[in-house]
C-alpha positions in Angstrom: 52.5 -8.3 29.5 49.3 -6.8 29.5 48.2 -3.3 28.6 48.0 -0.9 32.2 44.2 -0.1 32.1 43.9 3.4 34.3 41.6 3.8 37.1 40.0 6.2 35.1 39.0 4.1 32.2 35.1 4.3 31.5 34.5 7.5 34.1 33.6 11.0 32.2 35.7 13.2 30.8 35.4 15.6 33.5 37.0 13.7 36.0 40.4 13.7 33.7 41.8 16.9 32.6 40.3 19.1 30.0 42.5 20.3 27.3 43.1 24.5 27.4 41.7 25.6 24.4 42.3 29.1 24.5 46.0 27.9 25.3 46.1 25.2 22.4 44.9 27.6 19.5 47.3 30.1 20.8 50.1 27.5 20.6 49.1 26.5 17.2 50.3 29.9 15.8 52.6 31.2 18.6 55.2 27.5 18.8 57.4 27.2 15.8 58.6 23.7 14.8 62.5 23.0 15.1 63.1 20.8 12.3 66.4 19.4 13.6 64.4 17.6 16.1 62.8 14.5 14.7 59.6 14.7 16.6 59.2 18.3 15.0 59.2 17.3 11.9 56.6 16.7 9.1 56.1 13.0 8.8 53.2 11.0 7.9 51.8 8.1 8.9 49.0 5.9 8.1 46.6 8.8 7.6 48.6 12.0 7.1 50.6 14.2 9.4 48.9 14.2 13.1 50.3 16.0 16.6 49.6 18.5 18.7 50.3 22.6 19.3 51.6 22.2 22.5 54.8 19.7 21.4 55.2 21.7 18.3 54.1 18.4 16.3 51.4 20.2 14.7 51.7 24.0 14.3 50.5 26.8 12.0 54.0 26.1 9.7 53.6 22.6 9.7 50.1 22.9 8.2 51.4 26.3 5.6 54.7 23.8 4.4 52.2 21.1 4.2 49.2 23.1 2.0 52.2 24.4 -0.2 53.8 20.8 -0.7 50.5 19.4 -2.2 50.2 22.4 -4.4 54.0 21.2 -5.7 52.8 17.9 -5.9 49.8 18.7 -8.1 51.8 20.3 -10.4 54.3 17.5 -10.8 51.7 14.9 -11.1 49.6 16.7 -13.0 46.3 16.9 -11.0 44.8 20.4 -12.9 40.9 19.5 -11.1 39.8 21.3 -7.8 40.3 20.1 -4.6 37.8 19.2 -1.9 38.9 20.4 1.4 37.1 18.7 4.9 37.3 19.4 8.2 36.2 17.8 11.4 35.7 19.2 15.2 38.9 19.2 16.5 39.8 22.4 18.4 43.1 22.8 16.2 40.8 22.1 12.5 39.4 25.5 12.0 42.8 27.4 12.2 44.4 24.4 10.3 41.7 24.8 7.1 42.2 28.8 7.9 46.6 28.3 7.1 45.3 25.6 3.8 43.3 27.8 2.0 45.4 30.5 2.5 48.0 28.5 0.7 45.2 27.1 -1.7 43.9 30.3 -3.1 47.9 32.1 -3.0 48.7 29.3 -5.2 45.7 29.8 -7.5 44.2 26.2 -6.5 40.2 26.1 -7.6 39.0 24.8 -4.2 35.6 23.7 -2.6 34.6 23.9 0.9 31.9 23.2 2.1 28.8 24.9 2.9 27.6 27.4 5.2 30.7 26.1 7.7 29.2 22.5 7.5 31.9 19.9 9.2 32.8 17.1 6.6 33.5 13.6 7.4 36.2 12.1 5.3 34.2 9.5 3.3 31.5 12.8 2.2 35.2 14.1 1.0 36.4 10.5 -1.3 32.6 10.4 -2.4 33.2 13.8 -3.7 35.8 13.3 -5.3 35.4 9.9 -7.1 32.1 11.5 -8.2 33.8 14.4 -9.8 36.6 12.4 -11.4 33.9 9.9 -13.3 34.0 10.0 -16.7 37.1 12.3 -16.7 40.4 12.1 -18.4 41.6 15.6 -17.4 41.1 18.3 -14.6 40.6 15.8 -12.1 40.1 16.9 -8.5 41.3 15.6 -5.6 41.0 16.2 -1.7 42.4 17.5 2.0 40.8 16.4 5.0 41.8 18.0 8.1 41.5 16.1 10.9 43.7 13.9 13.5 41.2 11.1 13.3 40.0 9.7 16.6 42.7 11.1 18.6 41.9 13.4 21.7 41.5 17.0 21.6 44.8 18.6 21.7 45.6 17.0 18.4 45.4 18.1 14.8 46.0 16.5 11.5 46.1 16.8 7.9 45.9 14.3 5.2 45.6 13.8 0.7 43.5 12.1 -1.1 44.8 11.6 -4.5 42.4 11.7 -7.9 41.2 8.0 -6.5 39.3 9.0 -3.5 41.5 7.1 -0.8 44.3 7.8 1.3 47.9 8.7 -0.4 49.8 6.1 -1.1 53.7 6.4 0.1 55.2 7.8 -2.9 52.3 10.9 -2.7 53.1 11.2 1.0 57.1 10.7 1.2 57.3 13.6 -1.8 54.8 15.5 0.4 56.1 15.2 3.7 60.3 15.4 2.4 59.0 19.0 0.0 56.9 20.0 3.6 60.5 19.8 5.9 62.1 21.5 3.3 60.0 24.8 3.5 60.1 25.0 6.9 63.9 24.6 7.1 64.2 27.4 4.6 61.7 29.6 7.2 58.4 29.0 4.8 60.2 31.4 2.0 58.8 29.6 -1.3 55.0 29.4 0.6 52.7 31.2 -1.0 50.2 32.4 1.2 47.3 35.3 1.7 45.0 36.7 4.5 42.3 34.0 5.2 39.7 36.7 4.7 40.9 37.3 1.2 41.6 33.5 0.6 38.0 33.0 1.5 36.7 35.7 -1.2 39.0 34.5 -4.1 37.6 33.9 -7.3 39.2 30.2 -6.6 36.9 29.7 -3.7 34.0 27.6 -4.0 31.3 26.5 -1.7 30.4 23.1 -1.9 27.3 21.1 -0.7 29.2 18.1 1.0 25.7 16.7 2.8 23.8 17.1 0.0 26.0 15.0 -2.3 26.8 12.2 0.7 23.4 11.9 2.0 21.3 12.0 -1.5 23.6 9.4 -3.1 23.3 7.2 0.2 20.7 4.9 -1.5 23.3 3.7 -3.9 25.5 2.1 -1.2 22.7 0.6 1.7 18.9 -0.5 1.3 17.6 1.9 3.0 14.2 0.9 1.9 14.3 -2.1 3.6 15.8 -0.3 6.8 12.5 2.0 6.5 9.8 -0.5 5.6 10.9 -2.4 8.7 10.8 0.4 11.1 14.1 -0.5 13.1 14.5 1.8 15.4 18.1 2.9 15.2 20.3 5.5 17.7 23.3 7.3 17.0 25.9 9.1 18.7 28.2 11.3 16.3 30.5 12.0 19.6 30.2 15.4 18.5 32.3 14.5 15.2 32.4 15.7 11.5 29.0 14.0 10.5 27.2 15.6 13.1 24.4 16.9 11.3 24.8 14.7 8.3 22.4 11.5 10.7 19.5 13.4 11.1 19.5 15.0 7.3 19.5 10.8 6.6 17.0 10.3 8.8 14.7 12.5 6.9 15.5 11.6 4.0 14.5 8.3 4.0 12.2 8.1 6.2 14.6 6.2 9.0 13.3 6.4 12.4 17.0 6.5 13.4 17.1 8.9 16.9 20.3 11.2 17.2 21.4 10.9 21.2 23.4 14.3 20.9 24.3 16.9 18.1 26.6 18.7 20.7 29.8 19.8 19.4 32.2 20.3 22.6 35.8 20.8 21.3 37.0 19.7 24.9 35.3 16.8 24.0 34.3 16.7 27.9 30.9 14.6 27.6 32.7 11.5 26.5 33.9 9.2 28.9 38.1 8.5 29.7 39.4 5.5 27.2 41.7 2.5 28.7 44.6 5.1 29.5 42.5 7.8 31.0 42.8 10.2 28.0 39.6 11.3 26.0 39.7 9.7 22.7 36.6 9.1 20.6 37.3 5.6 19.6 34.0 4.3 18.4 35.7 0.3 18.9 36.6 1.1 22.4 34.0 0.3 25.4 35.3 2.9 27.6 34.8 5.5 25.4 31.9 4.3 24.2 30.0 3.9 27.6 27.1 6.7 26.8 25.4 4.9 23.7 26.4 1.1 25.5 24.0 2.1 28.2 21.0 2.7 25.8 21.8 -0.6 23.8 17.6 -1.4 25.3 16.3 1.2 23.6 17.1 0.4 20.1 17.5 -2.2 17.7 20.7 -1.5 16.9 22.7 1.6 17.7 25.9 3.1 16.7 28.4 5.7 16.6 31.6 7.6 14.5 35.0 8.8 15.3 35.5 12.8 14.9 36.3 11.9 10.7 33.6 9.8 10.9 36.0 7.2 9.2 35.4 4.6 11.8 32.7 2.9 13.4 31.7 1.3 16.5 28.1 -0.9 16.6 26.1 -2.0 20.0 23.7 -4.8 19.6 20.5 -5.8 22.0 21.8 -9.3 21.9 26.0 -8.1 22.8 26.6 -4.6 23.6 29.5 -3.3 22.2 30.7 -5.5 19.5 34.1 -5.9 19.3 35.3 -4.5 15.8 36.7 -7.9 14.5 33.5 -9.6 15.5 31.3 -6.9 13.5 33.7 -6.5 10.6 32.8 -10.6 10.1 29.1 -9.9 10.0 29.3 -7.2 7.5 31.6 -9.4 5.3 29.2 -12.8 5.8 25.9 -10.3 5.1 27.4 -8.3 2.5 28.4 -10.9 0.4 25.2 -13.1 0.2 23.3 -9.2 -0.4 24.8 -7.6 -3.2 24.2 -9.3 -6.5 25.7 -6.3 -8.7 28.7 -7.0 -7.2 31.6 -9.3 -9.5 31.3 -12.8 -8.5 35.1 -12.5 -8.1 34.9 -9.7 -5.9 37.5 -10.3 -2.9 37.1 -9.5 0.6 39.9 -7.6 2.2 41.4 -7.3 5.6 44.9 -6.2 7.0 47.0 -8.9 8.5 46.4 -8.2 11.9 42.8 -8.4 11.8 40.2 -11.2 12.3 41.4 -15.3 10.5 37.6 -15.7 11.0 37.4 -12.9 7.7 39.4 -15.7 5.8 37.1 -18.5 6.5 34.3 -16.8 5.8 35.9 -16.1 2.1 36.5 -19.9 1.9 32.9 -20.8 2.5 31.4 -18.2 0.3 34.2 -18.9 -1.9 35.5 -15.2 -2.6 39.1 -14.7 -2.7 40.8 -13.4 0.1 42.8 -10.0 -0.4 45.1 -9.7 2.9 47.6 -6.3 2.9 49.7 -4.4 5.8 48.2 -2.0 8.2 46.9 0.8 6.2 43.3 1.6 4.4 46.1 2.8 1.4 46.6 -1.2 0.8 42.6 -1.4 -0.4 42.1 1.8 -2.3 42.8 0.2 -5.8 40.6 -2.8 -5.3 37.7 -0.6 -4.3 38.1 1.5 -6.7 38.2 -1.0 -9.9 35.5 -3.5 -8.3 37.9 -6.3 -7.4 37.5 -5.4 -3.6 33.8 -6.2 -2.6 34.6 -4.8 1.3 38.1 -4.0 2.9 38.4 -3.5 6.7 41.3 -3.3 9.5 40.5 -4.7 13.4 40.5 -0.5 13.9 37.2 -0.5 13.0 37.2 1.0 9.6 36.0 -0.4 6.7 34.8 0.8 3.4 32.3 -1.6 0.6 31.0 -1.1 -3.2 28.1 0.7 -3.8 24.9 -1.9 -4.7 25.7 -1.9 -8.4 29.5 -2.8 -8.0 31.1 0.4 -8.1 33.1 2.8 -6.1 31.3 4.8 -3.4 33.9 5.7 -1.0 38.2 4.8 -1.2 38.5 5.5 2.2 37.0 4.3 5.3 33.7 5.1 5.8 32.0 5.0 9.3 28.9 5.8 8.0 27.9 3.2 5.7 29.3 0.6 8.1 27.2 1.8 10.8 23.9 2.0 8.9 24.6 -1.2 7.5 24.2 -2.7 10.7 20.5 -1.1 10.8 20.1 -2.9 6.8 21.3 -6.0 8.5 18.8 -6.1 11.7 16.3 -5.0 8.7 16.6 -8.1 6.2 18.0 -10.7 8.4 15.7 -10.3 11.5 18.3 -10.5 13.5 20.7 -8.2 15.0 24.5 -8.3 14.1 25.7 -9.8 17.2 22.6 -12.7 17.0 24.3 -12.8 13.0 28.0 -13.3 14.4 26.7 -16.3 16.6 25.6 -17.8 14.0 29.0 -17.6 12.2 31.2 -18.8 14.4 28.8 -21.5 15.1 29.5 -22.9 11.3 33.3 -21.5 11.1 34.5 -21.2 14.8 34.6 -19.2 17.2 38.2 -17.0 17.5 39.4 -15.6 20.4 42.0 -12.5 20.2 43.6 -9.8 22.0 46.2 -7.6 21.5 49.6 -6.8 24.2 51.8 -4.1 24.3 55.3 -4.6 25.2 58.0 -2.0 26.1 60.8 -1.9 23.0 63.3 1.3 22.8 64.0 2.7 19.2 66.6 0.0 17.9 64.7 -2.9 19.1 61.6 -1.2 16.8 63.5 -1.3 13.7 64.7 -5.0 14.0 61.5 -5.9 14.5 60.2 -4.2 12.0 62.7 -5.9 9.6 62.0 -9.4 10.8 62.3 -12.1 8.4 60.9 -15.6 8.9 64.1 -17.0 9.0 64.5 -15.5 12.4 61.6 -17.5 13.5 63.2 -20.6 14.4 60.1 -22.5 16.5 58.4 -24.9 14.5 55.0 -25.3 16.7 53.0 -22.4 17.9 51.4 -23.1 21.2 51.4 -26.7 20.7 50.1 -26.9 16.9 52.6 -26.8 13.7 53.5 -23.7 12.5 52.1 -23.8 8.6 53.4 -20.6 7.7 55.3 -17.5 8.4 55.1 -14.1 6.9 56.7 -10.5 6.7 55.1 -9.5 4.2 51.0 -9.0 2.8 49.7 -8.7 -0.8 53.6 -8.3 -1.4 54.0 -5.2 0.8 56.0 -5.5 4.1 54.1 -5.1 7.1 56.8 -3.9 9.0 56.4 -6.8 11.7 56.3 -10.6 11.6 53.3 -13.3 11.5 53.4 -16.5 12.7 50.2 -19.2 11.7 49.3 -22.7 12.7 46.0 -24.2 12.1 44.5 -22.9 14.5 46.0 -19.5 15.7 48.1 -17.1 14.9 50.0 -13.6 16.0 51.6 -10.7 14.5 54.2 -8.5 16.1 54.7 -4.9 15.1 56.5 -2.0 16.4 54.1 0.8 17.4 54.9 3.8 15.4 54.6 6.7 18.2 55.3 4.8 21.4 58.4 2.9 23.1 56.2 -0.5 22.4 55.7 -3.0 20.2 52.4 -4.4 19.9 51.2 -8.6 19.6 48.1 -9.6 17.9 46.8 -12.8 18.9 44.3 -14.8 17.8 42.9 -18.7 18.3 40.4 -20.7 17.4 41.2 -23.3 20.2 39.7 -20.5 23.0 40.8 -18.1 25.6 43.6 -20.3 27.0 45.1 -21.6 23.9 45.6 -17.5 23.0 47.0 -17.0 26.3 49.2 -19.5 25.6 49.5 -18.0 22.0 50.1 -14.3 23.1 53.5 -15.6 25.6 54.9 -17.9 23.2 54.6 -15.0 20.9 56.2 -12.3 23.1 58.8 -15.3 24.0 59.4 -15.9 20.3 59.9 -11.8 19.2 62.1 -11.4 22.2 64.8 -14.0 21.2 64.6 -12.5 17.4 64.9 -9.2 19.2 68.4 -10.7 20.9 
């Protein structure tokens, strides 16, 4: 019932096997995709199209029928602006941003990319653009990041950020991904495309000052006075990701004394420790991948690090180590919201069903309304982008807030500001964020949860992902009433069921790339009560399952 931890959880890298990457860039270009087979196709999920060379998931015409599919869908939507193309430090990146500015500059598409070869974490890309598109009514830009997230080495991925700054939401990305299949099945004939060396020369080609922008407009999203003035002495580990020389440009510029443990870019990735299923992944939220900066957590006042997008963030307090995301995410919301008076008074705080029911206490004792959506950063982009959403976060550890004065600063998660807030936090409160999360759940309770995987085979997925509380026929949920249940979030399905008492509550969902699906549970009762929570819910999804 539990997830299989391997025996190689927590040890380094090295003692697991190293991705080939002589042998991964070669497949990249040498593997063609066979688009009669599913998992060959271009589909994309939550944050764009991910896999990997080797399983001819994520391959040079993948990435040329992608490129070429945004160009069409520019046209059609009418998006006439340039676009702002990131990349992080993925092995399968640089050859990836090689095949879409190919496609770019063949299709006459102004484009920026950034400086000197700079990596560029995903919020410097939203930033970029939302900062472009103020003020505008026409030649609006938008934005491709390349990158496969947090996902280990042999994987590559490539998302769109529409004219708002944020992720796609799934009308962009079904037109995208359905144009994207079609080129490939007719052999990439309708894809423009030129020599990299000559897309790279084009009078369409821009360089573009990514840092610069991010890390000079920085002050208008943190106090980063107060974080100086204070002297809190702050470590970060970029994990060799996308930002990597963006922390000690901040440091400098305002005068942080924020210590970087490692600017080493490895695209085997082979100084990180093995995560829970003895793969590398750099999962800022997970303790076994996080064990380097977890055993400085003495030397600093606070410390954190970023995924390879820098997208999502992982924070380790004196007083608790590693915090789990859900219990950080809380702190930020309580801080944030009793810290920024340009913000509406109406402004909401957002979270995705499966994460934290402490989040919607917390809105009931400030009294902010409470914005809860499906899995997805998609769901929040609007909100942040008009005001109404103060902060929105998901239990994955991303999360994303209004500048000071109320307005947007980044529409997609951004690891970054989330991280150094934890430094603006330690600064003003006196306290670090773990010391601040006590105090919470002091006043509001304090929530236990976990997560389960369970094995489910394909048709089993799709009946639970079209659940409806009908099918739900117990009334009590480990021994409290059951007050409500839901398949759906801010009127969006979220492809699962959730069942709430009082005091606890799960959510069942089908994992989108494994034979699982996967329990939240949460209560407010303790660890036993969720234990007892977490079977009655796998009991519960099984029989809807018969």
């Amino acid at each position: 019932m539990s997830t299989k931890i391997s025996p190689l959880a927590g040890k380094p890298a090295t003692d697991g096997k190293l991705v080939d990457l002589g042998a991964l860039v070669a497949a990249y270009v040498d593997l063609k995709p066979d688009p009669s087979v599913s998992e060959q196709r271009v589909v994309f999920g939550t944050s764009g199209h991910r896999g990997s060379s080797f399983e001819r998931s994520f391959n040079e015409w993948h990435v040329l029928a992608v490129a070429q599919a945004i160009c069409d869908y520019r046209r059609q939507a009418g998006v006439d602006g340039p676009v702002y193309v990131g990349i992080d430090t993925h092995a399968l990146s640089q050859p990836a941003f090689e095949s879409t500015l190919e496609v770019l500059a063949a299709n006459g598409v102004y484009t920026f990319v950034s400086a000197d070869g700079e990596y560029t974490p995903t919020p410097a890309v939203s930033h970029a653009i939302l900062v472009h598109n103020r003020g505008r009514e026409q030649g609006k830009a938008d934005g491709i990041v390349i990158t496969p997230s947090h996902n280990p080495p042999d994987s590559g991925g490539i998302k769109y950020n529409p004219p708002h700054g944020g992720p796609a939401d799934t009308d962009a990305t079904s037109w995208i991904a359905k144009r994207a299949n079609e080129l490939i099945e007719g052999g990439l004939r309708d894809v423009k495309r030129m020599p990299f060396a000559q897309a790279l020369k084009a009078s369409t080609t821009k360089s573009f000052d990514f840092l610069q922008l991010y890390v000079g407009d920085l002050g208008d999203a943190l106090d980063l006075e107060i974080v100086r003035a204070n002297g809190v002495r702050m470590g970060v580990d970029p994990l060799g990701g996308a930002g990597v020389h963006y922390w000690s440009a901040i440091g400098e510029r305002y005068g942080l004394n924020l210590t970087v443990v490692s600017e080493v870019v490895d695209k085997s990735f082979a100084f990180m420790s093995l995560d829970w299923d003895g793969k590398v992944r750099m999962d800022p939220s997970s303790s076994y991948a996080m064990q380097r900066l977890i055993g400085l957590k003495d030397d600093y006042d606070v410390a954190f690090a970023c995924d390879t997008d820098h997208d999502r963030h992982g924070v380790v307090a004196p007083s608790a180590g590693l915090l789990p995301a859900n219990h950080y995410l809380a702190a930020a919301a309580w801080y944030l919201f009793q810290n920024r008076p340009g913000w509406r008074p109406d402004a909401a705080i957002g979270k995705t069903a499966v994460s934290t029911g402490l989040l919607d206490r917390i809105a009931a004792h400030l009294g902010r309304p409470l914005r809860e959506v499906p899995v997805g950063f998609k769901y929040f982009v609007s909100g942040l982008y008009d005001g109404s959403l103060g902060f929105g976060c998901e239990e994955s550890a991303g999360a994303s807030f209004l500048a000071k004065d109320g307005s947007a600063w980044s529409t997609d998660k951004d690891g970054i500001v989330a991280a150094l807030l934890a430094g603006e936090m330690t600064a003003r409160t006196g306290r670090d964020p773990g010391e601040i999360y006590r105090e919470i759940t002091a006043k509001l309770g304090d929530p236990a949860n976990a997560r389960i995987d369970a094995p489910a085979n394909h048709a089993q997925k799709q009946r639970l992902s079209k659940l409806t509380p009908e099918q739900v026929a117990s009334k009590t949920l480990a021994g409290d009433p059951v007050v409500e249940v839901i398949n759906q979030a801010g009127g969006q399905p979220i492809g699962g069921i959730k069942v709430m008492s009082e005091h606890g509550w799960f959510a069942a969902r089908p994992s989108g790339t494994e034979d699982i699906y996967k329990v939240y549970g949460e209560s407010f009762r303790g660890k036993e009560h969720l234990e007892r929570v977490l079977a009655e819910a796998q009991t519960m999804v099984d029989a809807a399952l018969a």
